[in-house]
N, C-alpha and C positions, 0 to 999 in steps of 0.2 A: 418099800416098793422100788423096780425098778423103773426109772421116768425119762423119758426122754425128752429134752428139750430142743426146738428146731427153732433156729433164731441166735445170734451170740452178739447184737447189739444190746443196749442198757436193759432191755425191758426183761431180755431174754437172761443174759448175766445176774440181774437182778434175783430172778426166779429160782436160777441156779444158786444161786446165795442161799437164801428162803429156804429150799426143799432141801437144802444138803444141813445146813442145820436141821432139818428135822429128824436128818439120818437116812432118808431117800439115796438109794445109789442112782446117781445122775450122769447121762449123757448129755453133750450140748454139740450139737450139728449146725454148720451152717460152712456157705461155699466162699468166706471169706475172712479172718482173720478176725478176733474178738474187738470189736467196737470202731474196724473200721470201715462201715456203712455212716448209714443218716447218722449214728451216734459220735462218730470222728467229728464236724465241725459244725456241729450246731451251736444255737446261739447264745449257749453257757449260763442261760440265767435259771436259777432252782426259784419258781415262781410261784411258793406255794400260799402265798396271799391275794394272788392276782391272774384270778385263774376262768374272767370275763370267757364265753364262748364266742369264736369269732362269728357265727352265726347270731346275730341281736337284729334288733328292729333300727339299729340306724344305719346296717347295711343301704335298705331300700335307698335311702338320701343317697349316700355316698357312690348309688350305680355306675350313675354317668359316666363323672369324673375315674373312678376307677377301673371304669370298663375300655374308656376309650385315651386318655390322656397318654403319650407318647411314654411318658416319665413312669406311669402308672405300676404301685406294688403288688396289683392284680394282672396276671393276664391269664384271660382262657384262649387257648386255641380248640376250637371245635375236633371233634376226631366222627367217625362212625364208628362209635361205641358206645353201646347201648349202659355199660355200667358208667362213663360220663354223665351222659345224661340224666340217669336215675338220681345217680348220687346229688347231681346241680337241685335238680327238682325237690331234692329233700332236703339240702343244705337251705334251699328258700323257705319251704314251709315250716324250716326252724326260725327262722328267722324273724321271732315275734319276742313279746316280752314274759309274756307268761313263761314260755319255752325256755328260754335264758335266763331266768329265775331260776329254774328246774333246774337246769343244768348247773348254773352257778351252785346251789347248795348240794350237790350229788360231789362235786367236782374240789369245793372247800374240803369237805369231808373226808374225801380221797386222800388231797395232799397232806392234811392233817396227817393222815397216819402214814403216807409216804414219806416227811419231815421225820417222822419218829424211826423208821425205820431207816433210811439214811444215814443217821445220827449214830444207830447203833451200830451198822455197818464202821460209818468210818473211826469211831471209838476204837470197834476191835481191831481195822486193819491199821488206820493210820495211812493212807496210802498221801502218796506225793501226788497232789491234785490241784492247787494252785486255790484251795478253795476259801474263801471268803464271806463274812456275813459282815456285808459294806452299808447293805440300805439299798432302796429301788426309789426310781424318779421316773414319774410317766407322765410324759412334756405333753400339755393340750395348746393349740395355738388361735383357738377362739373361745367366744364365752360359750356358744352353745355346745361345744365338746367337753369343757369344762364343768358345766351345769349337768352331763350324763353322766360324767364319773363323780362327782358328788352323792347323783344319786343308786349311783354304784356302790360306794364306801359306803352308803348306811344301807343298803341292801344287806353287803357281806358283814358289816356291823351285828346286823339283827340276825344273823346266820350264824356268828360266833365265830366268824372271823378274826384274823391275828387284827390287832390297831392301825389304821390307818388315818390318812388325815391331808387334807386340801393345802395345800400352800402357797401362796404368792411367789411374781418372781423372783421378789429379794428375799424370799426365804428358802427357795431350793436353788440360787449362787449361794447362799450362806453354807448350806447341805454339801453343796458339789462345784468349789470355785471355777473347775474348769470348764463353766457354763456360762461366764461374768461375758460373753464374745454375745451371745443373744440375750444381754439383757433388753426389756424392752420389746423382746418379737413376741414372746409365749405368752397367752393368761394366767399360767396358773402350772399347777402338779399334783399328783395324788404324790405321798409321800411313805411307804412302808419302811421301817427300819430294821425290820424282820429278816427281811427277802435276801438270799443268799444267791451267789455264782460257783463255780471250780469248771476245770476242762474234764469233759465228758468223756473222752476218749483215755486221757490218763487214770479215769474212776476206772474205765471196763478191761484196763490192763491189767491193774492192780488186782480189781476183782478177779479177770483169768486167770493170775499168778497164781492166786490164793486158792483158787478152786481146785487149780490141777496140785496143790501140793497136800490139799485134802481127800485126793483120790476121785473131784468127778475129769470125767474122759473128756475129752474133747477131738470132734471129728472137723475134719473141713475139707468138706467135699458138698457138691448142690445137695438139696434133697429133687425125688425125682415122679414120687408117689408111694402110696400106703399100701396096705398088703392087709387086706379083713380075715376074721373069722372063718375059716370057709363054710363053716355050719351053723350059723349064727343069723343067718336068714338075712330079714331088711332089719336095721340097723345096728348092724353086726361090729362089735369092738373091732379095731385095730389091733391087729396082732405085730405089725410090724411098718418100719418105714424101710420106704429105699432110694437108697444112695449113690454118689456116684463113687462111695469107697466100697459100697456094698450094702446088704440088707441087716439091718440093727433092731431088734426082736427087744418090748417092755411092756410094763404093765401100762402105764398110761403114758397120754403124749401131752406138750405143752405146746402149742400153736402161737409163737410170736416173732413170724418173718417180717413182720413192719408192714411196706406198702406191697409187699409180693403174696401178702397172705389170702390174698383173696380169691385169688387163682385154685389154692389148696384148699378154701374152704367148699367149690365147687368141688372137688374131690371127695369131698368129704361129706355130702349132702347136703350142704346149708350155704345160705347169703348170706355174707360178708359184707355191707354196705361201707368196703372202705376204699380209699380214692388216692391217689399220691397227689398230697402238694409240694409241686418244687419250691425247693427255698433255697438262700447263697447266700456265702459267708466270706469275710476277708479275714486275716488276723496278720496285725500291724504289731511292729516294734514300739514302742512308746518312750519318750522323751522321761529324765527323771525329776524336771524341773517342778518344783511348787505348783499345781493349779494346772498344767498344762496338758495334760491326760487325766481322766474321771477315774475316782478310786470307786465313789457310787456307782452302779448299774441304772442305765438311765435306756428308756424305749420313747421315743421317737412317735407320738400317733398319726401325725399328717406323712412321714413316711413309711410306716411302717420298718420300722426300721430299730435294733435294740443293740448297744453298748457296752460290753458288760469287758472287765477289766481282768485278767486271770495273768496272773502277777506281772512281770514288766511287757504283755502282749495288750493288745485290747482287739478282742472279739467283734465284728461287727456284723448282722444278717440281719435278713429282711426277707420279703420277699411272700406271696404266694402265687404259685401258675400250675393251672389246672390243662395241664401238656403231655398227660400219659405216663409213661416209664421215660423219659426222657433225661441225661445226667450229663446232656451238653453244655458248657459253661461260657454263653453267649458276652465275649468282651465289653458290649454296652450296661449289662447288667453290676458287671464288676466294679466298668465304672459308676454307674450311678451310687454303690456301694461309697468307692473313694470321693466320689462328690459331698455325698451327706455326712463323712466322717469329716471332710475340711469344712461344711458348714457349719456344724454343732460345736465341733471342738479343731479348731483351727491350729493348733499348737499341739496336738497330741502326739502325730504318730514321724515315726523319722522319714525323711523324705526319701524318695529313691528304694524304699525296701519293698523287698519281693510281700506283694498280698498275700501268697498263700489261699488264690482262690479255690472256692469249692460251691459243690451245689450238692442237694441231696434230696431225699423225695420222705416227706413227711407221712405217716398215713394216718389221713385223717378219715373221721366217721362226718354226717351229714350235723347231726347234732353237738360233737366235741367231743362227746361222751365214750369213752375205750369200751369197747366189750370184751369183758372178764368172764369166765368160766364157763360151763358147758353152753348150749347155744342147738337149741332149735331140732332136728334132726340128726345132728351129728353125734359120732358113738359116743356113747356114756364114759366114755377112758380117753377121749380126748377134752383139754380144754382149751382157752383161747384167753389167748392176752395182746390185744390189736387194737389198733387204731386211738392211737393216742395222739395223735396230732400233734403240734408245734407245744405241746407238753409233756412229752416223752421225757424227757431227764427229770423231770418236775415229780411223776406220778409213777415212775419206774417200781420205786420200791412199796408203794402203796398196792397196788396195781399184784403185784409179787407176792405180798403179804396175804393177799385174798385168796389167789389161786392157793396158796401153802393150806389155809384153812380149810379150804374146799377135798384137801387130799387130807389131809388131818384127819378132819369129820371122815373120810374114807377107811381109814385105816385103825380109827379108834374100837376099842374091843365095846364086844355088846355090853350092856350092864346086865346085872344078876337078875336073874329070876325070882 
């Protein structure tokens, strides 16, 4: 088939990976340069052990303080927007434990086979990626946060989750010396040895390279809207998109603009329950002394805030604000960024060097949950690969793998009569 894909950050590259081994002749469309949207400077950590929805039932405690606190890695700003709203109201009604459950084992699962896919990808490319299987450290700094990810690990435990394991603070400075500066402040750590990092944007280059030397196209121009059937009645296939290079005619289409996608899924008859979360990143040069920059990937719960080391840089973001399309990069933000990097690891990064700040708009779903493949009222030849949230590098190729199957099952010959 011919397939078009719209989208050319991780999820969308990924896809294009996926379909072009199957032997799909592939387009990939989008109005900006492969991987450098949300996929350019997010927060580097391949987190496919640790894959908690941020919607849980200890939000409700945490409202307060995160709704109004100056410092706070939450902020909403109200807008008159009705998909605001909707989305807020059902990211709360996730917000329970059964629900998080649910999610949590939908979500293992995923990454499971996104890990596997991954793997295979960068076997065959090799690509220069900076990437790492260091270990993950997820700092609680009281007992009763401490006591929820405990019973987190034997959640994911009994789901068949990779190993995990609680550990004191002199056992995660032993893990990760460049943490001996708070000994004393944190309870405790979840400890995965599994959980991998690389830069995200280096993955979707390599991948673009390799795509266009395998003959799929690649357009960069906006897309602008679809072009149906015209005798195809109510929900009439796509027969084509349109662009601002012009109109590109295929059999099916693959829907993964990230947080813009939702716009198009009104185009396309169906709701899209997905929201941009902004989030902000810094990436600092790092010192090469013994202990004084984290080789571990280490996340931060009291600030929300994650670590992750991609060879001599260290990554650092945070961050969720529910602020619309907004891709303003507000200097208090960045610094609270440089603040928590001197508090955690005080010795890490070189002084005086340019942040390299960024912001990018997440999209996320109410529940965490991405919606993969066809959807609702929308034509039978389109699918959707959206709203993966602050798990997008995580779930790319998982995510990829499924839509591939769904067009597979497509194109597979009848059996015999």
């Amino acid at each position: 088939m011919h397939i078009c894909i719209l989208g050319a950050g991780i999820v969308g590259l990924a896809t294009a990976w996926e379909l072009q081994a199957q032997g799909h002749d592939v387009t990939v469309v989008d109005q900006a340069a492969p991987g450098s949207g949300t996929s350019s400077g997010n927060g580097a950590q391949l987190s496919y052990s640790y894959v908690a929805p941020l919607a849980d039932a200890s939000i409700w405690g945490q409202l307060p303080k995160l709704m109004f606190a100056p410092d706070s890695p939450l902020k909403l700003r109200p807008q008159l927007d009705p998909r605001q709203w909707r989305w807020g109201l059902g990211f709360m009604a996730a917000c329970n434990e059964p629900a998080a459950a649910r999610t949590t084992r939908t979500l293992l699962a995923l990454a499971a086979d996104s890990r596997t896919g991954f793997e295979a990808m960068r076997a065959a490319l090799q690509p220069d990626c900076d990437f790492a299987e260091a270990g993950k450290l997820v700092l609680y700094w009281g007992a009763a946060g401490l006591a929820a990810a405990g019973r987190q690990v034997a959640l994911q435990a009994a789901l068949g989750g990779a190993p995990q394991r609680l550990v004191t603070p002199d056992e995660a400075i032993a893990l990760e010396p460049a943490l001996a500066s708070q000994h004393g402040q944190f309870a405790g750590a979840v400890y995965t040895a599994s959980e991998c990092v690389a830069d995200c944007l280096k993955v979707c280059q390599a991948l673009a390279a390799a795509l266009q030397a395998r003959g799929v196209r690649f357009v960069q121009a906006p897309v602008l809207g679809f072009e149906r059937d015209p005798h195809g009645g109510a929900g009439a296939r796509v027969r084509a998109v349109r662009t601002g290079a012009g109109v590109l005619e295929a059999e099916a289409f693959v829907l993964a603009l990230g947080a813009a996608s939702a716009r198009f899924g009104r185009a396309l008859g169906v709701y899209l329950p997905v929201y941009p979360l902004k989030g902000y990143s810094i990436t600092l040069p790092v010192h090469d002394a013994p202990g004084a920059a984290p080789v571990v990937s280490v996340t931060d719960t009291a600030r929300k805030t994650v670590f992750a080391r991609i060879g001599q840089r260290l990554r650092v973001a945070g961050m969720a604000e529910l602020v619309g399309e907004d891709l303003r990069i507000p200097p208090a933000r960045i610094a609270t960024l440089q603040v928590a990097t001197r508090a955690v690891f005080p010795h890490a990064a070189v002084e005086g060097a340019d942040p390299q700040p960024w912001a990018g708009l997440r999209p996320a779903t109410p529940s965490g949950l991405p919606l993969v493949g066809r959807l609702g009222r929308a034509p039978a030849n389109v699918l959707f690969n959206v709203g993966h949230g602050a798990l997008g590098f995580t779930l790319a190729f998982g995510t990829a793998r499924h839509v591939a199957r769904l067009l597979a099952a497509d194109t597979a010959p009848a059996p015999a009569a």
